[in-house]
Backbone as CSV, one residue per row, in Angstrom:
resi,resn,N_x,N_y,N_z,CA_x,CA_y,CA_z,C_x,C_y,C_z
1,UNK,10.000,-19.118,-14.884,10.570,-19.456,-16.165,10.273,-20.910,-16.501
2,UNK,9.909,-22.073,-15.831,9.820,-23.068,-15.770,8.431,-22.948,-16.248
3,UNK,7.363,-22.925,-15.598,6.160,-22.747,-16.194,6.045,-21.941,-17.056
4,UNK,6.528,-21.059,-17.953,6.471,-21.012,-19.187,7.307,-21.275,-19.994
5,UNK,8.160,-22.412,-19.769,8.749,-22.940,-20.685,8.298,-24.407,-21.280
6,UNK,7.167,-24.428,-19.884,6.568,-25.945,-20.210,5.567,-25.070,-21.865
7,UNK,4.547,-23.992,-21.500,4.054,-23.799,-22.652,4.502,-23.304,-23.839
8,UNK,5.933,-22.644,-23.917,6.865,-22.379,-24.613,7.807,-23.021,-24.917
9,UNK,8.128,-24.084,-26.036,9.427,-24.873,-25.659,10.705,-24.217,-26.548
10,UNK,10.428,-23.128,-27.330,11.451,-22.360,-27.589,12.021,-21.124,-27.487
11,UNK,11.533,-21.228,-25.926,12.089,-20.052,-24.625,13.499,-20.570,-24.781
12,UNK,14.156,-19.312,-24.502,15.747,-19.536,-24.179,16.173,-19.851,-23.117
13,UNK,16.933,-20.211,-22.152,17.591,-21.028,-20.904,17.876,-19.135,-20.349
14,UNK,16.990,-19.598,-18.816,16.994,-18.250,-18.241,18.940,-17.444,-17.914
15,UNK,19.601,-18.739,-17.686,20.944,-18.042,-17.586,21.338,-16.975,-18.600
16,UNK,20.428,-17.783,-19.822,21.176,-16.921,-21.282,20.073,-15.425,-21.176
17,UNK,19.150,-15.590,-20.581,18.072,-14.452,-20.894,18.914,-13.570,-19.629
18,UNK,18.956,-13.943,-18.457,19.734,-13.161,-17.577,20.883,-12.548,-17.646
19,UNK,22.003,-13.434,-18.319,23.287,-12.855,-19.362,23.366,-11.995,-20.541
20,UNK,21.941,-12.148,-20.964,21.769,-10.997,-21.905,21.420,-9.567,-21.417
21,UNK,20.498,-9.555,-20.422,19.585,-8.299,-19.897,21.205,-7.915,-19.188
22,UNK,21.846,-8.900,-18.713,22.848,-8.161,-17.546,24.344,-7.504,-18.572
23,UNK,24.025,-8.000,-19.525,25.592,-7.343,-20.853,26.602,-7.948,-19.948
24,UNK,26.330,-9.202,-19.676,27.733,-10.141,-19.209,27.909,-10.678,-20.526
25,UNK,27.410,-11.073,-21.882,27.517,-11.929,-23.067,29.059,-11.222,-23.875
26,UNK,29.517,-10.146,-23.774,30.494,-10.070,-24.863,31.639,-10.615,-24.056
27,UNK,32.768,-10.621,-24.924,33.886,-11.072,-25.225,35.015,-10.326,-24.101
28,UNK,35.195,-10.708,-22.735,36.412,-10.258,-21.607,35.339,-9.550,-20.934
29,UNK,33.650,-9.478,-20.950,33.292,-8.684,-19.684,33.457,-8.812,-18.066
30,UNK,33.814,-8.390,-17.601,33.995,-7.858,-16.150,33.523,-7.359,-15.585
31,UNK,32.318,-6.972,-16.283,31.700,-6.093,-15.116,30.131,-6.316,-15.654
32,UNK,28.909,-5.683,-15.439,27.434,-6.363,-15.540,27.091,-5.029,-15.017
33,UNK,25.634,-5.123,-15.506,24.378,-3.947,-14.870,24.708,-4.333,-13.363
34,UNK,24.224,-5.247,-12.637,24.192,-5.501,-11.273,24.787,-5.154,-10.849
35,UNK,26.491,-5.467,-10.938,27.298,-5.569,-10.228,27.946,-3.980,-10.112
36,UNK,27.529,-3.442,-11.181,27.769,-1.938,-11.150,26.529,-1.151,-10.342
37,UNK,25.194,-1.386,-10.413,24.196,-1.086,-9.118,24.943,-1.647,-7.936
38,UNK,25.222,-2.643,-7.670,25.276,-2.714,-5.754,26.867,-2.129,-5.694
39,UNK,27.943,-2.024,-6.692,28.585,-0.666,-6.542,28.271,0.466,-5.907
40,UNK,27.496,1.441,-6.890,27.274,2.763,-6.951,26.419,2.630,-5.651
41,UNK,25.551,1.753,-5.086,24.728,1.637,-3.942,25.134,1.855,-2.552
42,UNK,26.502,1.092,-2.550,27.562,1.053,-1.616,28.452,2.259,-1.218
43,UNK,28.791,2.944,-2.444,29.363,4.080,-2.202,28.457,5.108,-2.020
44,UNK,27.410,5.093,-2.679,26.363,6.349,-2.454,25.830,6.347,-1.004
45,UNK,25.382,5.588,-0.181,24.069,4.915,0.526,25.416,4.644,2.130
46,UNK,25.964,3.367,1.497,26.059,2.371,2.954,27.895,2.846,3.223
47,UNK,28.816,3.318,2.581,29.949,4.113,3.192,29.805,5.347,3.509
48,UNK,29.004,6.517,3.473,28.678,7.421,4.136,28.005,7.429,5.119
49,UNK,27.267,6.402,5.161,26.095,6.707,6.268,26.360,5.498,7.225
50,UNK,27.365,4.646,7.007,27.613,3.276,8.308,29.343,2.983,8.678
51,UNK,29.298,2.632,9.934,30.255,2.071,10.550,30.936,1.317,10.111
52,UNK,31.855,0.666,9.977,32.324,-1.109,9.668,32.538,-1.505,11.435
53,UNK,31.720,-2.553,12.221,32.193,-3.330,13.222,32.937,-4.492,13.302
54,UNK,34.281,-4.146,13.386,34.969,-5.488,13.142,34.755,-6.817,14.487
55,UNK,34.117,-6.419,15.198,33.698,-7.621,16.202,32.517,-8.224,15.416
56,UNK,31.319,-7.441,15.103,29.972,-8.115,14.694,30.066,-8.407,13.477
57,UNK,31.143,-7.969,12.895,31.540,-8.303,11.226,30.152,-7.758,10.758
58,UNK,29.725,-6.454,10.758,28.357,-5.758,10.040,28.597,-5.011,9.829
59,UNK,27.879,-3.471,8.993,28.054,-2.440,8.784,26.839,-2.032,9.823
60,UNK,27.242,-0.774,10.649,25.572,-0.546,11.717,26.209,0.845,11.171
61,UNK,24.516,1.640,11.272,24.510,3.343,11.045,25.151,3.628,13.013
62,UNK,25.496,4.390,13.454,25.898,5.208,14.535,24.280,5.494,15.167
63,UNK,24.569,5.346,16.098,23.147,6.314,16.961,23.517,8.087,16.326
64,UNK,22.111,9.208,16.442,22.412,10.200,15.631,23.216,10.942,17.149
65,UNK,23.892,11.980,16.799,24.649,13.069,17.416,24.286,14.432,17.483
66,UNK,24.614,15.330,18.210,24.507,16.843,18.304,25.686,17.506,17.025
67,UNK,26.325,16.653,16.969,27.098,17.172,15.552,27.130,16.750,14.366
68,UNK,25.636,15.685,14.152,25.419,15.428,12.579,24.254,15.898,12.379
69,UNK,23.968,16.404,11.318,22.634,16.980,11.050,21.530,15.898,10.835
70,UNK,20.338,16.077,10.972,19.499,15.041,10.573,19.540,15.057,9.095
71,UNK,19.165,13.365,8.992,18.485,13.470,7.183,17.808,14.195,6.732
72,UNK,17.904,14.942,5.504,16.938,15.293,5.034,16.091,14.382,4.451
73,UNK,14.749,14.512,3.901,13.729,13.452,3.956,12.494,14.348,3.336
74,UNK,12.121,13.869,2.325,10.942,14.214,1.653,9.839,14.082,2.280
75,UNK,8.368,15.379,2.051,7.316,15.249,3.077,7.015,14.405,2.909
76,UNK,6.356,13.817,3.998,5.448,12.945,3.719,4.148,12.667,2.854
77,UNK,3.638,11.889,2.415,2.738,11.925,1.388,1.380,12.318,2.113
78,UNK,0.350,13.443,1.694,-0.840,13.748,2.367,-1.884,12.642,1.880
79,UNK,-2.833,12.283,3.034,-3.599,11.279,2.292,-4.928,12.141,1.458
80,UNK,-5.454,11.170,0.868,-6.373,11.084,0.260,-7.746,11.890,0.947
81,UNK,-8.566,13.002,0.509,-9.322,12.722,1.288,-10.276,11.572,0.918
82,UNK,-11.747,11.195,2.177,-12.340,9.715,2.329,-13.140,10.332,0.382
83,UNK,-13.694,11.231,0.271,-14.919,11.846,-0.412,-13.883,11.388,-2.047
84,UNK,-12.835,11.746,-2.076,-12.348,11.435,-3.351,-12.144,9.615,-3.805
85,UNK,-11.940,9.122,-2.329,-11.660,7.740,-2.614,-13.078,6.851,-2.879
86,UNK,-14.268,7.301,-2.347,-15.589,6.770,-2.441,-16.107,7.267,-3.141
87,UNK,-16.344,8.547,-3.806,-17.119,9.153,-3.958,-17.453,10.258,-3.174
88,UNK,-18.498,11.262,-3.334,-19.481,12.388,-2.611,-20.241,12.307,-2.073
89,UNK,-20.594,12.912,-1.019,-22.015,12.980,-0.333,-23.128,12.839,-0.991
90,UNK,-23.342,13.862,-2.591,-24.677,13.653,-3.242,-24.635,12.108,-3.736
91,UNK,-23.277,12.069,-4.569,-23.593,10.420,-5.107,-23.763,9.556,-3.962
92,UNK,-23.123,9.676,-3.337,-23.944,8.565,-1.759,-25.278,8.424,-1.555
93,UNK,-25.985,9.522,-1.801,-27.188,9.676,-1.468,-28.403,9.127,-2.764
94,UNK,-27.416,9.398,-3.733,-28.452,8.825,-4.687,-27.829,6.832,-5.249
95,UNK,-26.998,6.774,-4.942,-26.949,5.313,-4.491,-27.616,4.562,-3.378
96,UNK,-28.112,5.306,-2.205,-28.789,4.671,-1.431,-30.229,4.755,-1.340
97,UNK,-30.772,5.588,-2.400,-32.146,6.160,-2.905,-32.382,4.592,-4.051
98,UNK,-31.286,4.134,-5.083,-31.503,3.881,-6.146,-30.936,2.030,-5.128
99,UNK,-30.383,1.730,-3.999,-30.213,0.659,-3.381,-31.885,0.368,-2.710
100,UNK,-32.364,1.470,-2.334,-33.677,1.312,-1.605,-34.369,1.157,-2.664
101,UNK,-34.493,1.670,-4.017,-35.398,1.210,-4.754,-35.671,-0.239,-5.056
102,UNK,-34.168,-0.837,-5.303,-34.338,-2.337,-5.556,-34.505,-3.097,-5.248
């Protein structure tokens, strides 16, 4: 924001651009985009799935058990094959026909 405010000098002050995107600007707000994400994050995500350790003062997941099911978990992504990411065998061949020519 600094470097383009040097080439912009009637950029707005990032607090106010950040107070705007976040709908902290009206009149008694209490609450913000953000602060309602690491909400919903907390309850969705990190109180179901973690501990509270009151010695290490952390939240840790449990080692897994014979009586919790595993995550479910989306496949994994298949790669690419090499021939789609380079090209084909024929075009290979006539790139190295048309490299030897030059």
């Amino acid at each position: 924001h600094v470097l383009l405010r040097e080439g912009l000098p009637d950029l707005d002050e990032f607090e106010e651009v950040l107070a705007e995107a976040n709908e902290a600007v009206g009149f008694l707000s209490f609450s913000s985009r953000i602060l309602d994400k690491a909400t919903r994050d907390a309850i969705d995500d990190l109180l179901p799935n973690c501990a509270y350790r009151q010695d290490a003062v952390l939240f840790d997941r449990p080692p897994p058990t014979a009586f919790t099911p595993p995550p479910e978990r989306d496949k994994a992504p298949r790669s690419t094959p090499p021939h789609l990411l380079f090209g084909t065998s024929p075009l290979n061949a006539e790139y190295a026909m048309l490299a030897a020519a030059a």
